[in-house]
C-alpha positions in Angstrom: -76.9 61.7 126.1 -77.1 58.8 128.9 -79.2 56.7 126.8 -77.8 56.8 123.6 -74.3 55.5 125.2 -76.4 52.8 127.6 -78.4 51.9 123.9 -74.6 51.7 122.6 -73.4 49.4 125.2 -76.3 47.1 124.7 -75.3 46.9 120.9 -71.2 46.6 121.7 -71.9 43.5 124.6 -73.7 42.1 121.8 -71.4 42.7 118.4 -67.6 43.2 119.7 -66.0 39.9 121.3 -65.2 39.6 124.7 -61.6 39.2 125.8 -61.9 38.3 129.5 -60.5 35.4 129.3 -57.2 37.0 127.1 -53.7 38.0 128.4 -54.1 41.8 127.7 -50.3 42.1 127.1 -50.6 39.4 124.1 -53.0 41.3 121.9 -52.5 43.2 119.1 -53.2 46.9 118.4 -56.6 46.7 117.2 -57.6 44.2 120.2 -56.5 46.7 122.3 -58.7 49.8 120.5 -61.7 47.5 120.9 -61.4 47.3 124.9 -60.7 50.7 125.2 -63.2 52.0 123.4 -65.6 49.1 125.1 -64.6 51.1 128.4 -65.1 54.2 127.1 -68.7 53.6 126.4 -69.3 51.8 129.4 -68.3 54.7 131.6 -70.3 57.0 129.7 -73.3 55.0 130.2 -72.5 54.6 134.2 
């Protein structure tokens, strides 16, 4: 089950945008589903 989520992070890094350079508190609700589900997947795959 490790793999699949470290083959998903590959994918997300490459298809959802990156908002390290955003104020967090400025984004809408949708920005803010994409991060967390970016950090889900990343602490799967760790």
């Amino acid at each position: 089950m490790k793999t699949f989520f470290k083959i998903l992070a590959k994918i997300n890094k490459r298809v959802l945008p990156s908002y390290a350079s955003k104020d967090l508190s400025k984004l809408s609700k949708m920005d803010k589903l994409v991060i967390g589900y970016r950090y889900y997947v990343t602490k799967r795959s760790l």
